[in-house]
BAKOLDREN-921008 format. One record per atom (N, C-alpha, C): residue in three letters; chain; atom name; x, y, z. Coordinates in Angstrom, 1 decimal. Layout:
// residues N
REC kolro gugu tigu      x      y      z
REC   ALA    A   CA      X      Y      Z
...
//
This chain:
// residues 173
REC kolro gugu tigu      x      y      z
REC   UNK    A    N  -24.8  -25.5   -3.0
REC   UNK    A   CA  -25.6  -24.8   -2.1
REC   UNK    A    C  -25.2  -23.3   -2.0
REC   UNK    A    N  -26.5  -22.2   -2.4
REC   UNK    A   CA  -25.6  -20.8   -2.1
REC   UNK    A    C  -25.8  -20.9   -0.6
REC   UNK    A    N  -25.0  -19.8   -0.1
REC   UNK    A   CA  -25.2  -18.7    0.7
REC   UNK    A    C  -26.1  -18.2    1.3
REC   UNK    A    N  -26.5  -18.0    2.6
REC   UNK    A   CA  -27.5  -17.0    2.8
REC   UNK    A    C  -26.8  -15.8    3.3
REC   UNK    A    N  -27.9  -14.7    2.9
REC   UNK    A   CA  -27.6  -13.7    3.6
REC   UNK    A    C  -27.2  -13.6    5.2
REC   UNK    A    N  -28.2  -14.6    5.2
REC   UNK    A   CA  -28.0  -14.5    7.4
REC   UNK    A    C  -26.6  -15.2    7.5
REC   UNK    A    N  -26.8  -16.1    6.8
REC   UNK    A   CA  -24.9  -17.0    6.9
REC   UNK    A    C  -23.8  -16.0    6.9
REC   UNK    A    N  -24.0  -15.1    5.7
REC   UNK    A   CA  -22.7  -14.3    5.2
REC   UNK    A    C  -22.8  -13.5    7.0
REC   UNK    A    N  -23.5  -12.5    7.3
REC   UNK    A   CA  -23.6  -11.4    8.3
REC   UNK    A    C  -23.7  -12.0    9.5
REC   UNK    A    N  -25.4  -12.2    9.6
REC   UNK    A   CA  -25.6  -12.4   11.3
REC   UNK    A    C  -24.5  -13.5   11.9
REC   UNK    A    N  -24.8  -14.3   11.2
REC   UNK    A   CA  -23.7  -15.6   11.8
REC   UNK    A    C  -22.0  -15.3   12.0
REC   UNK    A    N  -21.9  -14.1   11.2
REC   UNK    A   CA  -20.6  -13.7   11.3
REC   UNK    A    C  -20.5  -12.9   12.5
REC   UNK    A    N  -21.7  -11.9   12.2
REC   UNK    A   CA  -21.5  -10.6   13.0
REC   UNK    A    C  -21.7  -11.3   14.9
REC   UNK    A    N  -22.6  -12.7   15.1
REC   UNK    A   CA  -22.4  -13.1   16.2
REC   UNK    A    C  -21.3  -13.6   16.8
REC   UNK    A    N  -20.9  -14.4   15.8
REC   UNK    A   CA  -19.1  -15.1   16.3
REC   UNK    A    C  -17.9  -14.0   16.7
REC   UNK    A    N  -17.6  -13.0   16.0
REC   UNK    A   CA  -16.7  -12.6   16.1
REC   UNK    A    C  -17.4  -11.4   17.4
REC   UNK    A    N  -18.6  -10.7   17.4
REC   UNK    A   CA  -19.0  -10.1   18.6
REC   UNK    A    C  -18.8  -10.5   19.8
REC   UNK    A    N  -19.8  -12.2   20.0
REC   UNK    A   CA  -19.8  -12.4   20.9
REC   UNK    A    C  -17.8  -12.7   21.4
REC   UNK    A    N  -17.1  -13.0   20.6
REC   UNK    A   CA  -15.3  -12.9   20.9
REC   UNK    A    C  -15.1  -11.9   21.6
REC   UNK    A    N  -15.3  -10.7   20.9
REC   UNK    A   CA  -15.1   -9.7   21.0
REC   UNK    A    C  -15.3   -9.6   22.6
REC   UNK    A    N  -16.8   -9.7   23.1
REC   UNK    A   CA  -17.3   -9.0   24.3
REC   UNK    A    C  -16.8  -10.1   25.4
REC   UNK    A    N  -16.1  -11.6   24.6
REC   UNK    A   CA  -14.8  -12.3   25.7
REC   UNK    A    C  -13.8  -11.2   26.0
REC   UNK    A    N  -13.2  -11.1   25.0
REC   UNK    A   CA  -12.1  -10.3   24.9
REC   UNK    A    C  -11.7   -8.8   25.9
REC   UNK    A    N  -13.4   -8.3   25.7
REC   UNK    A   CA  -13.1   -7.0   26.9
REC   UNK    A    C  -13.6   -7.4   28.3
REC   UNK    A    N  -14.3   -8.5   28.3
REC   UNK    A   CA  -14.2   -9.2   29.6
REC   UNK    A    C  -12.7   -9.6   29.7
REC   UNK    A    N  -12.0  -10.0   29.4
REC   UNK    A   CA  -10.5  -10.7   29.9
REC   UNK    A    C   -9.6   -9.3   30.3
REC   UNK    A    N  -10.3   -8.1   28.8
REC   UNK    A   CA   -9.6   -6.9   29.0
REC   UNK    A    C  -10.2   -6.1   30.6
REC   UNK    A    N  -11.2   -6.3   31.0
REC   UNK    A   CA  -11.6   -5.9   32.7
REC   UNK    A    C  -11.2   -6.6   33.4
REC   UNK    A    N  -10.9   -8.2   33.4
REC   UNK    A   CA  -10.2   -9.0   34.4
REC   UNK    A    C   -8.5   -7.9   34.9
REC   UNK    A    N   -8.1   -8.2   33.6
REC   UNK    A   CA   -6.6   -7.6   33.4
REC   UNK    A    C   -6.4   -6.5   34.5
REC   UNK    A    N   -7.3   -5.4   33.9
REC   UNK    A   CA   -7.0   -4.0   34.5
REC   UNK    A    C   -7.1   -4.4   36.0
REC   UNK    A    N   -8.2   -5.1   36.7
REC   UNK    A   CA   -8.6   -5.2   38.2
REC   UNK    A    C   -7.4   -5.9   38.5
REC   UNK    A    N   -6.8   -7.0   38.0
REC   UNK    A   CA   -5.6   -7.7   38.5
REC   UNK    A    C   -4.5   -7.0   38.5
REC   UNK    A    N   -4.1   -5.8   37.4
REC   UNK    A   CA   -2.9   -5.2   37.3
REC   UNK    A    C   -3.2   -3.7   38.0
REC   UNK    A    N   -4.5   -3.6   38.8
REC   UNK    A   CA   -4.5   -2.1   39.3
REC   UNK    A    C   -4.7   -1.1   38.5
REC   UNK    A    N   -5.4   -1.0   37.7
REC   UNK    A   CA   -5.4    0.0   36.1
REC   UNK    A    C   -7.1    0.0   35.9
REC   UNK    A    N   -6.8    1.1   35.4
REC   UNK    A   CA   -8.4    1.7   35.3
REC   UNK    A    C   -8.5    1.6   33.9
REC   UNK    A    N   -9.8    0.8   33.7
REC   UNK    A   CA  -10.3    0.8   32.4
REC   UNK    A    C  -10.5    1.9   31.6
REC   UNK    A    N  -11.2    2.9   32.2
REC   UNK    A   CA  -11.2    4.0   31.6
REC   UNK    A    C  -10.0    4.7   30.6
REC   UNK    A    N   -8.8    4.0   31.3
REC   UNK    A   CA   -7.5    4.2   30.5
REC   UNK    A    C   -7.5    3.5   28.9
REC   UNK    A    N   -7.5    2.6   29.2
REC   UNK    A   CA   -7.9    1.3   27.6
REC   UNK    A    C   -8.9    2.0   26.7
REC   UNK    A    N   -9.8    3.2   26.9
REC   UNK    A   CA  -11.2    3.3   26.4
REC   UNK    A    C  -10.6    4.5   25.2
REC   UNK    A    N   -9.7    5.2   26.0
REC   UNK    A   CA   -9.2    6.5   24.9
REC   UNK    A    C   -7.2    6.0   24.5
REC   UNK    A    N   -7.2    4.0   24.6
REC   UNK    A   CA   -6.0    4.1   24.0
REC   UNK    A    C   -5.9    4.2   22.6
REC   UNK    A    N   -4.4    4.4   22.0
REC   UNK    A   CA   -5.0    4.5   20.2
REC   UNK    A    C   -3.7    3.6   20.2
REC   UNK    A    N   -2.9    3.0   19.4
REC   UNK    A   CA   -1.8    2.5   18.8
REC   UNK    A    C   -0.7    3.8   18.3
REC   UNK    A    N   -1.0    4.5   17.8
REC   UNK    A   CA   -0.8    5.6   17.0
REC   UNK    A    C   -1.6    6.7   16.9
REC   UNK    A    N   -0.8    7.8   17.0
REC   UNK    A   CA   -2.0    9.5   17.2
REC   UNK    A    C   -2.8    9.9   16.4
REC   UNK    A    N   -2.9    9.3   15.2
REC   UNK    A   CA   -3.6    9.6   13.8
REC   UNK    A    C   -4.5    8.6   14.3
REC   UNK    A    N   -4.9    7.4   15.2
REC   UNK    A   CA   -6.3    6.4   14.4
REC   UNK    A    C   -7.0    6.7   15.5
REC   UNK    A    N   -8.3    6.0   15.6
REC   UNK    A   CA   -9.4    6.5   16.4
REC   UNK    A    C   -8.9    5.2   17.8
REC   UNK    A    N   -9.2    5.6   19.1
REC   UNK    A   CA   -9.2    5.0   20.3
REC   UNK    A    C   -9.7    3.5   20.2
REC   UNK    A    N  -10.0    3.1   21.3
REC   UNK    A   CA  -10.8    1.5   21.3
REC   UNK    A    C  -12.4    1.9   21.4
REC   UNK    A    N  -12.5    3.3   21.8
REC   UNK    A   CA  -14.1    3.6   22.8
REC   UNK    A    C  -14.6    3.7   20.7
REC   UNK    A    N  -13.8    4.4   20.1
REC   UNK    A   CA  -14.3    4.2   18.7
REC   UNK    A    C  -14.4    2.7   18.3
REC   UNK    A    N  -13.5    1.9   18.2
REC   UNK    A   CA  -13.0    0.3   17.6
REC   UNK    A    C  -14.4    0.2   17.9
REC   UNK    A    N  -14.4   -0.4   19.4
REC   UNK    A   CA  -16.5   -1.7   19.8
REC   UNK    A    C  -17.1   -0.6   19.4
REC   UNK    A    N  -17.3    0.7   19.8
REC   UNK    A   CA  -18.7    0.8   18.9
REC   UNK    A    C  -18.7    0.9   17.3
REC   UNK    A    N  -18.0    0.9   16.9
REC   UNK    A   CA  -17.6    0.8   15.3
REC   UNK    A    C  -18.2   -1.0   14.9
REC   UNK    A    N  -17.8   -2.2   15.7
REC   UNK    A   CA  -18.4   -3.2   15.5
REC   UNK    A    C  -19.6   -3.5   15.7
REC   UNK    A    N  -20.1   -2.9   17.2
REC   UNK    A   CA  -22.0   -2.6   17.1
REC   UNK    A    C  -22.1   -2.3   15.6
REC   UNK    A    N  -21.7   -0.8   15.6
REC   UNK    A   CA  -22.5   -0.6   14.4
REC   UNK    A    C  -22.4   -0.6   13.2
REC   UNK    A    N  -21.6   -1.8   12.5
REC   UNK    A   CA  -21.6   -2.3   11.4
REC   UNK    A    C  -21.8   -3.9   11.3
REC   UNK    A    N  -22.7   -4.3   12.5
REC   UNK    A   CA  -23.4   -5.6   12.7
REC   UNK    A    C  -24.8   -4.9   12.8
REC   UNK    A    N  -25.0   -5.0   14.3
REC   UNK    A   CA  -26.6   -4.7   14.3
REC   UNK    A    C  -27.0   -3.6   13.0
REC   UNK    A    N  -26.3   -2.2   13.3
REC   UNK    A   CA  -26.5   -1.2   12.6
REC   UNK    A    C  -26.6   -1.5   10.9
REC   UNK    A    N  -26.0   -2.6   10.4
REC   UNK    A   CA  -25.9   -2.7    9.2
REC   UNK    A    C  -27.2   -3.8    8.9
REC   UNK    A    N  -27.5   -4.3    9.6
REC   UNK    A   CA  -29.1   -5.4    9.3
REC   UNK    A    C  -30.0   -4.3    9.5
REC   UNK    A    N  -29.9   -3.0   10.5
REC   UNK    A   CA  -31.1   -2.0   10.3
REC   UNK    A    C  -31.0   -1.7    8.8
REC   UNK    A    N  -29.7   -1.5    8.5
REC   UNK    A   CA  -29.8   -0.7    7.1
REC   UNK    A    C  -30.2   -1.5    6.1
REC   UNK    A    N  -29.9   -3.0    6.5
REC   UNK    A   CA  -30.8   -3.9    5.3
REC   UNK    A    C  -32.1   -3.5    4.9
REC   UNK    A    N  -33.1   -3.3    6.4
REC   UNK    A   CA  -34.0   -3.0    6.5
REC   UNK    A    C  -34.6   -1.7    5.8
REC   UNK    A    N  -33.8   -0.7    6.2
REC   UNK    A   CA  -34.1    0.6    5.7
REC   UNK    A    C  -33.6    1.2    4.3
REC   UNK    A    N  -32.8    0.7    4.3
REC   UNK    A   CA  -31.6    0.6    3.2
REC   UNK    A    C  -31.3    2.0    3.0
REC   UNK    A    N  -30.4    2.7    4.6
REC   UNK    A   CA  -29.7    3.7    4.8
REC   UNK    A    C  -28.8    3.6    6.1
REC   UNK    A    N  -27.8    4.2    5.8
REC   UNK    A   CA  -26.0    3.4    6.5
REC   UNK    A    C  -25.4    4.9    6.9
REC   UNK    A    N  -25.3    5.2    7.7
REC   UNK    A   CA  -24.3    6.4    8.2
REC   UNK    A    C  -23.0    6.4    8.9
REC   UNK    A    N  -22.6    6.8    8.9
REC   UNK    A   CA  -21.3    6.3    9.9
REC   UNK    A    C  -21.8    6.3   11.6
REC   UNK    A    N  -21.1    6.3   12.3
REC   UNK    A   CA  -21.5    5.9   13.8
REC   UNK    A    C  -21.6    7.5   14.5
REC   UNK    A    N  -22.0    7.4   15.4
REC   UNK    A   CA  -22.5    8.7   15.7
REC   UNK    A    C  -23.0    8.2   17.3
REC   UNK    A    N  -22.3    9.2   18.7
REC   UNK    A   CA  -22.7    9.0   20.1
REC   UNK    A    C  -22.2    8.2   20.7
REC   UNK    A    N  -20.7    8.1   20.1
REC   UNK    A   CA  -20.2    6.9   20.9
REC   UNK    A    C  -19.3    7.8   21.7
REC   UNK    A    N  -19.2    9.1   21.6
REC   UNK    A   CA  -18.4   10.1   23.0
REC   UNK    A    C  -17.9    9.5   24.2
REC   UNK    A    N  -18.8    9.5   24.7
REC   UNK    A   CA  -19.1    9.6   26.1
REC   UNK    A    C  -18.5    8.4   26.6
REC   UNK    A    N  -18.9    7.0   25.7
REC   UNK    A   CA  -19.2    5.8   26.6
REC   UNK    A    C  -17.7    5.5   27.2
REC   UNK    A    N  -17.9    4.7   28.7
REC   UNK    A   CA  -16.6    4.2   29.2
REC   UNK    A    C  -16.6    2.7   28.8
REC   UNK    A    N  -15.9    2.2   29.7
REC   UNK    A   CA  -15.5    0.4   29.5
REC   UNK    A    C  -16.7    0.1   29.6
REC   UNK    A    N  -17.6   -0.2   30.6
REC   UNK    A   CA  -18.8   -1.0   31.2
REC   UNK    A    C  -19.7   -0.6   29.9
REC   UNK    A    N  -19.7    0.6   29.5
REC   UNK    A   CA  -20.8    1.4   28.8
REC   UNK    A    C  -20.5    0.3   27.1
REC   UNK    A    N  -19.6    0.5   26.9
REC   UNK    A   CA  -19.2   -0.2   25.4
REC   UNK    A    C  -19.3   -1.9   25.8
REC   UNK    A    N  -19.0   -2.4   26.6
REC   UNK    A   CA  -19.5   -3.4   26.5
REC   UNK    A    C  -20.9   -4.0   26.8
REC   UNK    A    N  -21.3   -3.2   27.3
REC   UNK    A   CA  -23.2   -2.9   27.6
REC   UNK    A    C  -23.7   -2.7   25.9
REC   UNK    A    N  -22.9   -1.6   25.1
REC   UNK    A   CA  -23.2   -1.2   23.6
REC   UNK    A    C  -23.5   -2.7   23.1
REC   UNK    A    N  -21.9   -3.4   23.0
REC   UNK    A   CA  -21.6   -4.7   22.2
REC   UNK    A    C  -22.2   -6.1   22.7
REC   UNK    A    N  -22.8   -5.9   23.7
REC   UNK    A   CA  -23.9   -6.7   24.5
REC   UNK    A    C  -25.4   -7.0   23.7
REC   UNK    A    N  -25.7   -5.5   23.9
REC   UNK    A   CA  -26.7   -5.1   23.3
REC   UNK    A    C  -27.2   -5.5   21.6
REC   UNK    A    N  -25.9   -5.3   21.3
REC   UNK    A   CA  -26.0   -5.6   20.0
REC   UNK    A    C  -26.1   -6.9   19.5
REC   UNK    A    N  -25.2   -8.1   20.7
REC   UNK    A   CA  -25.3   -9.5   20.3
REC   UNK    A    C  -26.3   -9.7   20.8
REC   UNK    A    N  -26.8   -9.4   21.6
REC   UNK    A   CA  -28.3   -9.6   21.6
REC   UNK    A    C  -29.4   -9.7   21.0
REC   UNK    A    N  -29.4   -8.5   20.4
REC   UNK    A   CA  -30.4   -8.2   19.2
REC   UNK    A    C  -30.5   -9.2   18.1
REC   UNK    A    N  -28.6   -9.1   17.7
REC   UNK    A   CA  -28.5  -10.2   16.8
REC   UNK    A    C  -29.0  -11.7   16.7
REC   UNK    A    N  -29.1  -12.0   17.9
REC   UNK    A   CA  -29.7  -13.5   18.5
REC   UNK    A    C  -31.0  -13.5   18.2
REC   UNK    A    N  -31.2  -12.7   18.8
REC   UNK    A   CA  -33.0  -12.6   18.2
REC   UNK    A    C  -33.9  -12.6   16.9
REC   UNK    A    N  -32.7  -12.3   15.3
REC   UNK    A   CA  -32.9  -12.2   14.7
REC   UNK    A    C  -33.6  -13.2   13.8
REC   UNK    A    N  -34.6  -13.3   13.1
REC   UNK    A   CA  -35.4  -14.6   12.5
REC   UNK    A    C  -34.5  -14.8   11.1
REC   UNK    A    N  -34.0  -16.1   10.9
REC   UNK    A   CA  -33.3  -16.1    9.7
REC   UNK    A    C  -33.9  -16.0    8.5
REC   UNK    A    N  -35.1  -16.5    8.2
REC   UNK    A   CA  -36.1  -15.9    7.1
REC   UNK    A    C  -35.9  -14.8    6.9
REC   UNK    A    N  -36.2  -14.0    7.9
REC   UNK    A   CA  -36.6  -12.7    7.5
REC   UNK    A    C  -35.1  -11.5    6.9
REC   UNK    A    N  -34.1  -12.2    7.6
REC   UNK    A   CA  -32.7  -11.5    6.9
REC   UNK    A    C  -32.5  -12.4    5.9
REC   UNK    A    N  -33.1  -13.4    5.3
REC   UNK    A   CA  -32.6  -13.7    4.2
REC   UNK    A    C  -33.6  -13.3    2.6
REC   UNK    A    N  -34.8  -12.7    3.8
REC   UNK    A   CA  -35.3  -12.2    2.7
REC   UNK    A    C  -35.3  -10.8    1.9
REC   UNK    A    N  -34.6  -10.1    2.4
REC   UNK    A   CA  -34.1   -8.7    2.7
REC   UNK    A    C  -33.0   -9.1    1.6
REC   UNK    A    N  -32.0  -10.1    1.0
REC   UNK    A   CA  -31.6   -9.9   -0.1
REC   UNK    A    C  -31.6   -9.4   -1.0
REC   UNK    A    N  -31.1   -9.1   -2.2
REC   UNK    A   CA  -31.6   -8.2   -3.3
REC   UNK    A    C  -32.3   -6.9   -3.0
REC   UNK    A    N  -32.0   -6.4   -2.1
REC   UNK    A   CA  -32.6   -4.5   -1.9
REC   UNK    A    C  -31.4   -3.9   -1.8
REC   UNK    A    N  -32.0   -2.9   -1.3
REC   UNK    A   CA  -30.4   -2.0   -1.9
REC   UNK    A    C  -30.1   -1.0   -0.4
REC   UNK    A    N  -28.8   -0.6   -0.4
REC   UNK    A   CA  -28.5    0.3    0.6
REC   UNK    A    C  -28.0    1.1    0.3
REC   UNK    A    N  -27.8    2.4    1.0
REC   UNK    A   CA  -27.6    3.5    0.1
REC   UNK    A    C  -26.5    4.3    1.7
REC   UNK    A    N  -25.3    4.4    1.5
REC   UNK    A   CA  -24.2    5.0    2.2
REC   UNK    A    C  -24.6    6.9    2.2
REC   UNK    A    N  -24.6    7.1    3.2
REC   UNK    A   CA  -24.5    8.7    3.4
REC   UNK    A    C  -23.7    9.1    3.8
REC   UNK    A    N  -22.8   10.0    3.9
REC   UNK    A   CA  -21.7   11.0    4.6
REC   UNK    A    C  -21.9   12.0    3.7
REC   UNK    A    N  -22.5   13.1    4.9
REC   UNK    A   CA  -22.4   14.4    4.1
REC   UNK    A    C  -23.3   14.5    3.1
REC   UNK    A    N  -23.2   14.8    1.9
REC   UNK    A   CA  -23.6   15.1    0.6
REC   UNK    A    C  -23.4   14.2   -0.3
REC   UNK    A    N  -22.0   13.1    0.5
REC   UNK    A   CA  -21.4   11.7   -0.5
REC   UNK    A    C  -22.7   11.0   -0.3
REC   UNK    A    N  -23.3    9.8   -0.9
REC   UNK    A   CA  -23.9    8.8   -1.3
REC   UNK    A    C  -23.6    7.8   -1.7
REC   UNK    A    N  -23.4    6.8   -1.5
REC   UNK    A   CA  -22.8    5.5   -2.3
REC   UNK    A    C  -24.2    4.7   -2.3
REC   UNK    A    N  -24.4    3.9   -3.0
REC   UNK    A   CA  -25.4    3.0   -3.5
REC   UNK    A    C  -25.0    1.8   -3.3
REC   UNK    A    N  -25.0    0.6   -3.1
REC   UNK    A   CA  -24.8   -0.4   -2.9
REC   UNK    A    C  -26.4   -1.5   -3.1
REC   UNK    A    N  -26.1   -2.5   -3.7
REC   UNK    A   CA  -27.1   -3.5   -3.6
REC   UNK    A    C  -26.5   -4.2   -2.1
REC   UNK    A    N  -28.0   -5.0   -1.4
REC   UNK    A   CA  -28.0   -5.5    0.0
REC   UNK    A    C  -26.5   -6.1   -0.1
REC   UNK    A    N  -26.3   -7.4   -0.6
REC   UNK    A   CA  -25.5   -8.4   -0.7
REC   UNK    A    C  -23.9   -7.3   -0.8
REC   UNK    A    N  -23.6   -6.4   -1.6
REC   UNK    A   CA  -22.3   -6.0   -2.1
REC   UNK    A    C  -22.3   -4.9   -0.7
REC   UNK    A    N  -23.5   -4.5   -0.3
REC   UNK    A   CA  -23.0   -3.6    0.9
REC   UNK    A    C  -22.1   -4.4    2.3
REC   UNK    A    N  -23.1   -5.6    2.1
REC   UNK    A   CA  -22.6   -6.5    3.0
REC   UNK    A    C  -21.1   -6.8    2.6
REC   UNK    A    N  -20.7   -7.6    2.0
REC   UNK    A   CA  -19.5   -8.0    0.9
REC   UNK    A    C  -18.1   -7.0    1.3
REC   UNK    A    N  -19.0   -5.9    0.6
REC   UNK    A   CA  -17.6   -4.8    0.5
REC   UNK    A    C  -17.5   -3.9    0.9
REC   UNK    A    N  -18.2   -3.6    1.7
REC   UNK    A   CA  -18.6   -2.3    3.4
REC   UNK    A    C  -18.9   -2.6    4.5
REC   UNK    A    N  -19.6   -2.9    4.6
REC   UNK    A   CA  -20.1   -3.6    6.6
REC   UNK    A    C  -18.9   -4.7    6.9
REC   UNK    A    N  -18.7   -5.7    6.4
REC   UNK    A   CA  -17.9   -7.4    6.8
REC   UNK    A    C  -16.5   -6.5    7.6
REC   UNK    A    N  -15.8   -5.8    5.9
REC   UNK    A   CA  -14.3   -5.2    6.3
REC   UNK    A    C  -14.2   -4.7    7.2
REC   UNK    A    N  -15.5   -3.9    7.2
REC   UNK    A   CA  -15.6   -2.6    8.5
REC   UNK    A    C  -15.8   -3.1    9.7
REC   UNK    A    N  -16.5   -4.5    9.5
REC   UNK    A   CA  -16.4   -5.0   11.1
REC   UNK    A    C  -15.4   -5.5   11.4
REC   UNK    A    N  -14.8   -6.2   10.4
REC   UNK    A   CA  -13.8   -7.2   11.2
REC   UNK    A    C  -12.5   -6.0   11.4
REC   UNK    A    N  -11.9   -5.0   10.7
REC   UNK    A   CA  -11.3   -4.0   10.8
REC   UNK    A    C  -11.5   -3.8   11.9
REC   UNK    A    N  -12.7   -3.5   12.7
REC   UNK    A   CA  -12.4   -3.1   13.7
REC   UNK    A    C  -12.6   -3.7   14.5
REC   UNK    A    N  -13.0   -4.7   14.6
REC   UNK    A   CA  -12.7   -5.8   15.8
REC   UNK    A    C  -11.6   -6.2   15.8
REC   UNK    A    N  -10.8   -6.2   15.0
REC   UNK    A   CA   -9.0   -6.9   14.8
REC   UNK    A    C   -8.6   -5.9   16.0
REC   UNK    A    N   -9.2   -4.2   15.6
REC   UNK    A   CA   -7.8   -2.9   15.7
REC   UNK    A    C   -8.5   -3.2   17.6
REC   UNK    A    N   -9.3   -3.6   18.1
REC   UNK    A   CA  -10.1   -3.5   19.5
REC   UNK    A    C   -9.0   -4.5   20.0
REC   UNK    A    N   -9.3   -6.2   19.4
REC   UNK    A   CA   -8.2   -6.6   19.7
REC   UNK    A    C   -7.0   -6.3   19.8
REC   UNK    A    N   -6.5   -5.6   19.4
REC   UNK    A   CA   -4.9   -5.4   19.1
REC   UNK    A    C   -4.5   -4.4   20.0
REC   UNK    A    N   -5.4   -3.4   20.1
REC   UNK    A   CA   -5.2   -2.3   21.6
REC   UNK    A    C   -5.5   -3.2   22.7
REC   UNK    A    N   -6.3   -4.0   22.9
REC   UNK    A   CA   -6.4   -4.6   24.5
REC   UNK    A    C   -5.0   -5.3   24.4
REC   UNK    A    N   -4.5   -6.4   23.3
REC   UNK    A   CA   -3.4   -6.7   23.3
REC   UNK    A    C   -2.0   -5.9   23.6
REC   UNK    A    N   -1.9   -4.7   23.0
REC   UNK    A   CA   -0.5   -3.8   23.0
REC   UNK    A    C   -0.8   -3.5   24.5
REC   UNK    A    N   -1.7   -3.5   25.6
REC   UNK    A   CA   -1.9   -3.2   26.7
REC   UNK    A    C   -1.2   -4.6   27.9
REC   UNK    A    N   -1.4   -5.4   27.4
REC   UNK    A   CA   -1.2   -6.2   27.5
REC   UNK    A    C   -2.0   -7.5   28.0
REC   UNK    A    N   -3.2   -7.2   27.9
REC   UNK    A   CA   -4.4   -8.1   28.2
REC   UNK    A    C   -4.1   -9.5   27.5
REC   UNK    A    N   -4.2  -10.6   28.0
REC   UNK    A   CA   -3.7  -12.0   27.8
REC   UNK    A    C   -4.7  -12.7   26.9
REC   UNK    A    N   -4.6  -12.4   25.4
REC   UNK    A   CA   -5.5  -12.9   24.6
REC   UNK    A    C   -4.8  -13.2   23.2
REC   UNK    A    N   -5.3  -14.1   22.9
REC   UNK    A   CA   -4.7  -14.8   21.8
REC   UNK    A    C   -5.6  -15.0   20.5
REC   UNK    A    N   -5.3  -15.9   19.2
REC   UNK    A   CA   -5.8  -15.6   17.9
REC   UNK    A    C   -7.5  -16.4   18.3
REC   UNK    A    N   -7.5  -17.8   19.1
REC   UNK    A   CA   -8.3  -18.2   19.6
REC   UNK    A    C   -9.9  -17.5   20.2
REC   UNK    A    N   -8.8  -16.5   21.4
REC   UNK    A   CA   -9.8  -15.7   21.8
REC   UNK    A    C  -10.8  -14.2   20.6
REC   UNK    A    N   -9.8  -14.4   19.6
REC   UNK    A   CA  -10.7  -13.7   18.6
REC   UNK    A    C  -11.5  -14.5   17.6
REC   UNK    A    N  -11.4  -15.3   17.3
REC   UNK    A   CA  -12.0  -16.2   16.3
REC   UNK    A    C  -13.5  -16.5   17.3
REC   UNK    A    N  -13.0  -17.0   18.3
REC   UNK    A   CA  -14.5  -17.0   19.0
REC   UNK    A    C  -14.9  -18.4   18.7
REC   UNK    A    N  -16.3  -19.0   19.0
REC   UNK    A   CA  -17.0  -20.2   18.8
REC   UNK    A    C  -16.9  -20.5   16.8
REC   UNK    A    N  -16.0  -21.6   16.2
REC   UNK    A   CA  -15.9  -21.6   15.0
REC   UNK    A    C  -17.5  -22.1   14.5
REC   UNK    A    N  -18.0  -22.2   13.7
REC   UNK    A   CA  -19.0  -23.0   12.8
REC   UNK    A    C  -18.7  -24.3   12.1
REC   UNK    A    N  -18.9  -25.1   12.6
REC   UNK    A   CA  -18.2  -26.6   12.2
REC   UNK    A    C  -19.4  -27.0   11.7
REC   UNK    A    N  -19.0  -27.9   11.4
REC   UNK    A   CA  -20.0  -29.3   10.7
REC   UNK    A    C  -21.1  -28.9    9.6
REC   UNK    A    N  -22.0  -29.7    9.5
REC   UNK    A   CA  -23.2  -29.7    8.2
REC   UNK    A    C  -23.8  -28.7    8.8
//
């Protein structure tokens, strides 16, 4: 039996999202219980060189929803407007996004197969067919950053485990 496209993505991009938007709900429980302002968690980094958490969730919005647009359109930019947002606001983003994703008709993402996407930065261009954009750009890029989201709510010390990232598994036939 192959694959579908919706298997490989949506079904992915839902499980580990919807985790995800556990995960900063447990990371808001946390702060209220320990007296700490979320707004603190939003510009933490691990290290001075990588990008904050307020980067990390919207980095997974937009290489889930954002990357089924680009199936669509078959054009991919990096993220762009995620400044501003605080705690409530990014989980409103990654809300947003599993939402969308829910709504999505499996037909119709599986017929979007075989087109092509095409990477912009700048002047760079990368080409990609649908399937290898997916494969070898959007999956890494999401799960990368849903790990590094996790792992800052965790070095904070928010009470979450491998469980609470894996999220609802996909079992059976």
């Amino acid at each position: 039996m192959a694959t579908s496209l919706y298997d490989l993505t949506v079904a992915s991009y839902l499980q580990i999202g919807e985790a995800l938007a556990g995960v900063l709900a447990k990371g808001a429980t946390h702060c209220a219980e320990q007296g700490l302002d979320t707004n603190e968690l939003v510009s933490h980094r691990i290290a001075p060189d990588m990008a904050d958490l307020r980067f990390q969730v919207y980095c997974v919005a937009h290489h889930s929803i954002g990357a089924v647009h680009a199936f669509r359109s078959g054009e991919f930019g990096p993220p762009s407007g995620y400044e501003d947002f605080d705690y409530a606001g990014l989980q409103q983003v990654l809300g947003d996004a599993v939402a969308e994703l829910k709504g999505l008709d499996r037909a119709e993402i599986d017929a979007l197969a075989g087109g092509t996407v095409t990477f912009r930065l700048g002047q760079m261009e990368i080409p990609f067919t649908t399937e290898n954009f997916a494969l070898s750009f959007s999956l890494p890029n999401f799960y990368f950053h849903a790990t590094t989201s996790y792992d800052l709510l965790r070095s904070k010390g928010v009470a979450i485990g491998k469980r609470d990232f894996l999220g609802q598994l996909r079992v059976g036939s």
